[in-house]
C-alpha positions in Angstrom: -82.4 34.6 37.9 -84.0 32.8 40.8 -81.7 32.2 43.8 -83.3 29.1 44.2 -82.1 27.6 40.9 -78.4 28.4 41.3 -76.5 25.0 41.6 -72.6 25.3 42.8 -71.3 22.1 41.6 -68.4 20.0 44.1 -66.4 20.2 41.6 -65.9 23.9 42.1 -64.7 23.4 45.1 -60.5 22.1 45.8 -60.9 18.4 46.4 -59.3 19.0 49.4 -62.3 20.9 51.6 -65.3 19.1 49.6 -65.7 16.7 53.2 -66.9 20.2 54.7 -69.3 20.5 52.5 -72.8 20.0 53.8 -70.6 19.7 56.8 -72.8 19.9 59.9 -70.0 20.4 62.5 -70.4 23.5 64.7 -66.7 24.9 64.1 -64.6 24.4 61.3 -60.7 24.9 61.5 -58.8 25.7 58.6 -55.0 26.1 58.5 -51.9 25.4 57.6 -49.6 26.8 55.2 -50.1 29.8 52.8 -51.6 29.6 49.5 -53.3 26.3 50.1 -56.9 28.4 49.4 -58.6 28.4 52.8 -60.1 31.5 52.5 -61.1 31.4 49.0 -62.9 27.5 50.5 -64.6 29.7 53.1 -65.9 32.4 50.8 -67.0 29.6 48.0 -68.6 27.7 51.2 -70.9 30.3 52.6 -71.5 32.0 49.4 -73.7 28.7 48.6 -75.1 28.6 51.8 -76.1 32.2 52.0 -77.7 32.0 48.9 -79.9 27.8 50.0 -80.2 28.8 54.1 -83.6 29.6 55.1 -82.3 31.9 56.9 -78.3 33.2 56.9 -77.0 35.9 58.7 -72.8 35.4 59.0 -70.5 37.8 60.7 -67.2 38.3 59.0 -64.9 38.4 62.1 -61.3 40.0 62.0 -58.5 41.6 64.3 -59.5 45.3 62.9 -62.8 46.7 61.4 -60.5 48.0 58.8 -58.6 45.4 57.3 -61.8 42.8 56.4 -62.6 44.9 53.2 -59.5 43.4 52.0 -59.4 40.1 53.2 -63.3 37.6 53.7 -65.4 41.2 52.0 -63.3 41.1 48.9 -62.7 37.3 48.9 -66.6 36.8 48.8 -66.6 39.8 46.0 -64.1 37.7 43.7 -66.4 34.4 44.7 -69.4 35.9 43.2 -68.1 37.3 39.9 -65.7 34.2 39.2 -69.5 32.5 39.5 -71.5 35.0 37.2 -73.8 35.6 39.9 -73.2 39.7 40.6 -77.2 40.4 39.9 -77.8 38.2 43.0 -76.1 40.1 45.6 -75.1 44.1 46.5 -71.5 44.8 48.1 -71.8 47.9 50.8 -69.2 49.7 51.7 -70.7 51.6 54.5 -71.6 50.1 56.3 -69.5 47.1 55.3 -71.8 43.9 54.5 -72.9 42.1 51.7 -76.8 41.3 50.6 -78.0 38.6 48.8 -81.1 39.0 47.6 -83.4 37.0 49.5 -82.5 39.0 52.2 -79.5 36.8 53.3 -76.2 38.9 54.4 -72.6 38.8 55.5 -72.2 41.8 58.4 -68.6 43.0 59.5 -67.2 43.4 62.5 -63.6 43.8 63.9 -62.2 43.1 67.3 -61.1 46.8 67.6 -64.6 47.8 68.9 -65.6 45.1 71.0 -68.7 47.2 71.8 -70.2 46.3 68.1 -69.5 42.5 68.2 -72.9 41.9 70.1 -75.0 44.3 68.2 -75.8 41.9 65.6 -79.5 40.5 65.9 -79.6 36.9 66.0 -76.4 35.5 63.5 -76.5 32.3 62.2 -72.9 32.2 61.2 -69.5 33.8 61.5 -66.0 33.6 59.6 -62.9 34.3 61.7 -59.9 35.5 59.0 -56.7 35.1 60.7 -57.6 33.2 63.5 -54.5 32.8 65.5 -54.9 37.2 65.9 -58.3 36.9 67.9 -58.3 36.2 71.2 -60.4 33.4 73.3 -62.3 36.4 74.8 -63.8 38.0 72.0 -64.2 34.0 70.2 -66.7 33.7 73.1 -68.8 36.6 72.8 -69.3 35.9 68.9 -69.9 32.3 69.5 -72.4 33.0 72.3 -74.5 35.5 70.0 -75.2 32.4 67.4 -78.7 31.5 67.4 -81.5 30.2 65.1 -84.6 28.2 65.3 -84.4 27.6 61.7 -81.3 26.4 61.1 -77.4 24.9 61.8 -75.5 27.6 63.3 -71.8 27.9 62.2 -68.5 29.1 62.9 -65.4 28.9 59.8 -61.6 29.5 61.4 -59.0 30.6 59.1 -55.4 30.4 60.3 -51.9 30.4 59.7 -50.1 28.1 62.8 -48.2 31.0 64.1 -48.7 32.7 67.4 -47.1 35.5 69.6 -45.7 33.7 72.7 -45.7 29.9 73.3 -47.7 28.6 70.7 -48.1 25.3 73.9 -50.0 27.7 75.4 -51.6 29.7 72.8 -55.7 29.1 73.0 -56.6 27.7 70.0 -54.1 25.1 70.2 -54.6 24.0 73.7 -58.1 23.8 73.4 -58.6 22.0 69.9 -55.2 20.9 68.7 -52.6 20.1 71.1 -53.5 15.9 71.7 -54.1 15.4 68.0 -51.4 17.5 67.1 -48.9 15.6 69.5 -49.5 12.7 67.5 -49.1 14.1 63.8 -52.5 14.2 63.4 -53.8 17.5 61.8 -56.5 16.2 59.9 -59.9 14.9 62.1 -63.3 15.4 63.3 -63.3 15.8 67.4 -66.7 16.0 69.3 -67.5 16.8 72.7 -70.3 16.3 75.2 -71.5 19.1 77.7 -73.7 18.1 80.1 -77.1 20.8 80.6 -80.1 20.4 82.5 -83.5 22.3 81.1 -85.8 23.1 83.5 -88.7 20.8 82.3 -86.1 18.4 82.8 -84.8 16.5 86.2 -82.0 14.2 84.3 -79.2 15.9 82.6 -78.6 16.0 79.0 -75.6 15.5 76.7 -74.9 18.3 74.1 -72.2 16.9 71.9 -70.4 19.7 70.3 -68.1 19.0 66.9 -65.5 20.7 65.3 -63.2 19.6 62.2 -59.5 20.4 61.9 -58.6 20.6 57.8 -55.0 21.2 57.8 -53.6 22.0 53.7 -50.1 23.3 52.4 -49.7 25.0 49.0 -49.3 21.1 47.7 -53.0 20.8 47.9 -54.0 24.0 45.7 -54.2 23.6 42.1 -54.4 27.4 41.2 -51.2 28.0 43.1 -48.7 29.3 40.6 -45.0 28.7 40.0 -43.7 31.5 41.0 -45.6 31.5 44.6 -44.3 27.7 45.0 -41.3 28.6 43.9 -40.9 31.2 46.9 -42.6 29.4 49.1 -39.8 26.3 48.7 -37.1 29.1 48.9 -37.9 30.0 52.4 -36.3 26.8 53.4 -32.4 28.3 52.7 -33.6 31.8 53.2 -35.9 31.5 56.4 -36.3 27.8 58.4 -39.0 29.4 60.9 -41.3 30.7 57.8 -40.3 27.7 56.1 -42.0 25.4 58.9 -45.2 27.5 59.2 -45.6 29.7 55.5 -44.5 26.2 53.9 -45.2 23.3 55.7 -48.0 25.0 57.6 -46.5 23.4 61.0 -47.3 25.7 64.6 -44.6 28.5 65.7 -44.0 31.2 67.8 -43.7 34.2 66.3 -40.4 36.0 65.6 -39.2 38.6 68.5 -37.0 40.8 65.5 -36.1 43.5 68.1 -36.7 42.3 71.6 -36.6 44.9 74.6 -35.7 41.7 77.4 -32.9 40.0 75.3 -31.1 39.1 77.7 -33.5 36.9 79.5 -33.4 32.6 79.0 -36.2 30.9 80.1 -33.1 28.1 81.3 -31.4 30.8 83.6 -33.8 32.4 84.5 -37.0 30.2 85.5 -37.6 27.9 88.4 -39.6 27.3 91.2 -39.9 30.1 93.5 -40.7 30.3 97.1 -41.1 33.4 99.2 -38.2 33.5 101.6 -39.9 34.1 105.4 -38.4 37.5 107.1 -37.5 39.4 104.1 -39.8 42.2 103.1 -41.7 41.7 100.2 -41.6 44.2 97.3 -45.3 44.8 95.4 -44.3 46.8 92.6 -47.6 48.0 90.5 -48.9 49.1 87.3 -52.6 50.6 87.0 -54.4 50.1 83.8 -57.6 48.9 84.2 -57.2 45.7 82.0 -55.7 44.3 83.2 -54.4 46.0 86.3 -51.6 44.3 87.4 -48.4 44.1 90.4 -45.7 41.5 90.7 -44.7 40.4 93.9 -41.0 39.3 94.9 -38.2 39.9 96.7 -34.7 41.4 96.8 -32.2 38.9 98.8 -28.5 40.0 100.0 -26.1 40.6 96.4 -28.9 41.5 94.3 -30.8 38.2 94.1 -34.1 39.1 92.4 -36.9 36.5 93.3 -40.3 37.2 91.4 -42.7 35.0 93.2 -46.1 36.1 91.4 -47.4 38.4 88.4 -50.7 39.1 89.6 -52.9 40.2 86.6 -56.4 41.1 87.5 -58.9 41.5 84.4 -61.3 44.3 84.3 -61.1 45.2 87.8 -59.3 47.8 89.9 -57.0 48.5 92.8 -59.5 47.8 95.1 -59.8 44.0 94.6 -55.7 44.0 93.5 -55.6 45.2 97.7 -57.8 42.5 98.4 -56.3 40.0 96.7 -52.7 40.8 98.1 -54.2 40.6 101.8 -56.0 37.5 101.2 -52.9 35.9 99.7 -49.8 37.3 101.9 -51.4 37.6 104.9 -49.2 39.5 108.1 -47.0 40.3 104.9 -44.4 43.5 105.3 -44.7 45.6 102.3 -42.5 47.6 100.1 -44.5 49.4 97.7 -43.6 51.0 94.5 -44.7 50.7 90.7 -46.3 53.4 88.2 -44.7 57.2 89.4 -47.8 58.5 87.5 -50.1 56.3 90.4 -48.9 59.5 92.6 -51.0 61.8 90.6 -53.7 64.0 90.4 -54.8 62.8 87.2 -54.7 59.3 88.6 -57.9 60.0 91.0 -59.5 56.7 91.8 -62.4 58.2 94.2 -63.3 60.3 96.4 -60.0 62.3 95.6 -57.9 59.4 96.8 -55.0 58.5 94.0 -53.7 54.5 93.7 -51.4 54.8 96.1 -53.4 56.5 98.9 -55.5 53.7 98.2 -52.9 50.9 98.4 -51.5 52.6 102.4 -54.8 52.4 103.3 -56.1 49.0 102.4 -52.5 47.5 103.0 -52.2 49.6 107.0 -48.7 51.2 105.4 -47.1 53.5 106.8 -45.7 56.3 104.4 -41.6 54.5 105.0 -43.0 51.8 103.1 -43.3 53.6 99.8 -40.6 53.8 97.1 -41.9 55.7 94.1 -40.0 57.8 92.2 -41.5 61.2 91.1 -41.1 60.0 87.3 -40.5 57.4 85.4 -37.2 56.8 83.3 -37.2 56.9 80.0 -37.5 53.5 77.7 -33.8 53.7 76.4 -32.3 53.6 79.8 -34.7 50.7 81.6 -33.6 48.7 78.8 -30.3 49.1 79.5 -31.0 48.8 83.3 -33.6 45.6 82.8 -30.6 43.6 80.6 -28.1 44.7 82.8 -30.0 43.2 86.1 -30.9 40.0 84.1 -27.4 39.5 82.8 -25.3 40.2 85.9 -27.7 39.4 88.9 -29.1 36.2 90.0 -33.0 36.7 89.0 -35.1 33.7 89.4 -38.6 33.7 88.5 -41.8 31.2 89.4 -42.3 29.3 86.1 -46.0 28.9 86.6 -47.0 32.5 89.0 -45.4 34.5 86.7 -46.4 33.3 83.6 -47.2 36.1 82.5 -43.9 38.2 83.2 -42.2 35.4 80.8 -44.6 36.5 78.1 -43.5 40.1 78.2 -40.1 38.8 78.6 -40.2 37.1 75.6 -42.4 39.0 73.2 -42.0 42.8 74.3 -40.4 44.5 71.5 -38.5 47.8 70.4 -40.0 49.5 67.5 -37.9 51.7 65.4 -39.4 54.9 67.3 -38.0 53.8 70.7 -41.2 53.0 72.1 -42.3 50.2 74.2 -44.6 47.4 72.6 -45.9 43.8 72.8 -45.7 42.8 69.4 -47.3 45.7 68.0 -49.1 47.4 71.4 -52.6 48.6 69.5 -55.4 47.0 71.5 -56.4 46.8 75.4 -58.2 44.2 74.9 -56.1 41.8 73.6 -53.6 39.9 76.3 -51.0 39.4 73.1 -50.4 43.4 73.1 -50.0 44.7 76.5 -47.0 45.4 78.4 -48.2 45.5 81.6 -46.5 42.8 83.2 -42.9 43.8 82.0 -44.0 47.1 83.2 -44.1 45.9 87.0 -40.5 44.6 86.5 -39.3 47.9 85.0 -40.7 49.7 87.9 -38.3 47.3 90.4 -35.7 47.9 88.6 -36.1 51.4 88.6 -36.3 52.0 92.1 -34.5 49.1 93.8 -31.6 48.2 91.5 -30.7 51.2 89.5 -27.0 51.1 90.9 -26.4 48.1 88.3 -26.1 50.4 85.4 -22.5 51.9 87.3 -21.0 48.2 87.5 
């Protein structure tokens, strides 16, 4: 069989997604509820276009390396036998890709090892699977790899509307949803114009760049079976939150089953925070790399805790965390504390100097000025201490500066093990599963209010 012969009509496609077809739009957003076939849409869609592109070389993009075998490698997979056209293309397994035989392929690669997602020589087109799980970060260096001469670069987004934290502030949404959303619009076609100046050029020129926002329930699937309705529909006595975003497809954050902060309220315990002039100012730290990261605030008379600002540095160090503190609290006076294991050997930043020698020196501190304790306290106890300080004292913290304390607040959980995580703490990279921030706070509590455990 020639691959130039193979004609996929429309009417294999769900009436729904056909408009995307021959579709030039840069991005395409997909979601809604489950079961409504994006996926299967996306598979069928660059199946066809693998198999008529001049050229076609489409990254299959998901949170781990691991899991796309499953999900857009096995979708394609069903895609290609359900259309009798297995001779055409060869399914790898390692490494994970898929050939078509005019040279044509799908390449995977996961989130988990950043490191790989720019070693792909000139893509043409990428699938995201689970979109709401990748961050903004690693969306950009994909994107940024696209390139042809030869043809229409591409980018397919598949989503459920569900994210961890504030779903308001959640990327995606803020950036190609929210005003369209705000006004029950989920289905539309939104361009917009960059301006760039080439070098043969001395006027600036408009780049209009397009995206489309397709947004289906299970309603809109034909092949979607009775029993899978059926459940779906039941969610809505069994489970209102799954029922608004598994059912009705509609944007939510998700579920906190076992939170370590659950005592804090975003009404008690966020305001507008100012730094109160002659009261020392506590900088308690924590040192991974990415970010590292130290809140600032301040302990008042009856165990008033103020947190004026969760300072979260990306990829940088304690060096520039210094600088930043002296540029932005100038003539402050310090209390340090933060990370015990800063103290140690093992913690060497250079030249034998460990994070805190680092901090006295860049800061002028004198030794009074540090409060560390030689360990840290196990996870059982600070969550005891950390509810206890934000049920009985008075702790107000800056709604905007530390933004990213609230998230910890909010989405840190307990696993069964005992241990520490944001929502499932498996990457560095991703914002959505560090601790960090929360961290700082444990840190203050530790060393400055530990006598709230004996009230």
């Amino acid at each position: 069989m020639n691959e130039t012969t193979v004609i996929i009509p429309d009417k294999a496609f769900l009436p729904c997604y056909r408009h995307l077809l021959n579709n030039s739009a840069d991005i395409h957003l997909l979601w809604g509820g489950r079961d409504s076939g994006k996926s299967h849409f996306i598979a069928q869609a660059l199946v066809k276009k693998c198999m008529a592109a001049e050229q076609f070389r489409c990254i299959l993009v998901k949170e781990t390396y691991e899991s796309i075998k499953d999900a857009q490698w096995q979708t394609i997979k069903d895609v290609v036998e359900d259309w009798g056209l297995e001779e055409l293309f060869v399914f790898r397994l390692s490494p994970l890709e898929i050939e078509c035989i005019n040279g044509n392929k799908f390449i995977a690669r996961g989130c988990d090892k950043p490191g790989k997602l720019k070693s792909i020589k000139d893509p043409t087109d990428a699938w995201y699977e689970e979109m709401n799980q990748i961050t903004e970060e690693d969306f950009i260096v994909i994107s940024t790899t696209l390139r042809s001469n030869k043809v229409k670069t591409q980018q397919w987004c598949s989503f459920n509307p569900e994210s961890i934290g504030n779903y308001e502030d959640f990327w995606i949404f803020k950036q190609y949803l929210k005003n369209h959303y705000e006004q029950g619009v989920y289905n539309f076609t939104n361009t917009t114009e960059w301006e760039i100046t080439a070098d043969h050029q001395h006027e600036p020129t408009k780049i209009p760049i397009t995206y489309t926002s397709t947004h289906t329930v299970y309603h809109h699937n034909k092949y979607c079976t009775p029993q899978r309705r059926a459940l779906l529909e039941q969610l809505a006595t069994t489970n209102a939150y799954y029922y608004q975003v598994f059912t009705l497809g509609r944007w939510g954050n998700k579920l906190n089953d076992n939170p370590f902060a659950y005592a804090f309220s975003r009404e008690k315990h966020l305001g507008e925070v100012q730094r109160l002039p002659g009261v020392s100012l506590i900088a308690s730290f924590d040192f991974n790399r990415n970010p590292i990261t130290c809140l600032v605030a301040q302990i008042l008379p009856g165990d008033k805790v103020r947190g004026i600002e969760q300072i979260k540095l990306k990829n940088s160090n304690i060096y520039a965390l210094c600088d930043y503190l002296l540029l932005h609290y100038p003539r402050a006076l310090w209390i340090v504390t933060g990370d015990a294991s800063g103290n140690n050997s093992a913690a060497l930043v250079q030249n034998s100097l460990t994070y805190y020698t680092v901090i006295r020196q860049k800061l002028g501190l004198s030794a009074g000025q540090f409060k560390v304790p030689k360990a840290n306290p196990r996870i059982e106890e600070n969550q005891q201490l950390v509810n206890t300080i934000l049920g009985l004292c008075d702790c107000k913290f800056d709604r905007v500066k530390c933004a990213g304390l609230t998230f910890d607040f909010e989405n840190v959980r307990m696993l069964a093990t005992g241990k520490l995580v944001a929502m499932d703490k498996k990457s560095r990279n991703n914002p959505a599963m560090q601790a960090d921030s929360l961290d700082c706070f444990r840190y203050l509590c530790n060393t400055f209010l530990k006598h709230m455990l004996k009230k």
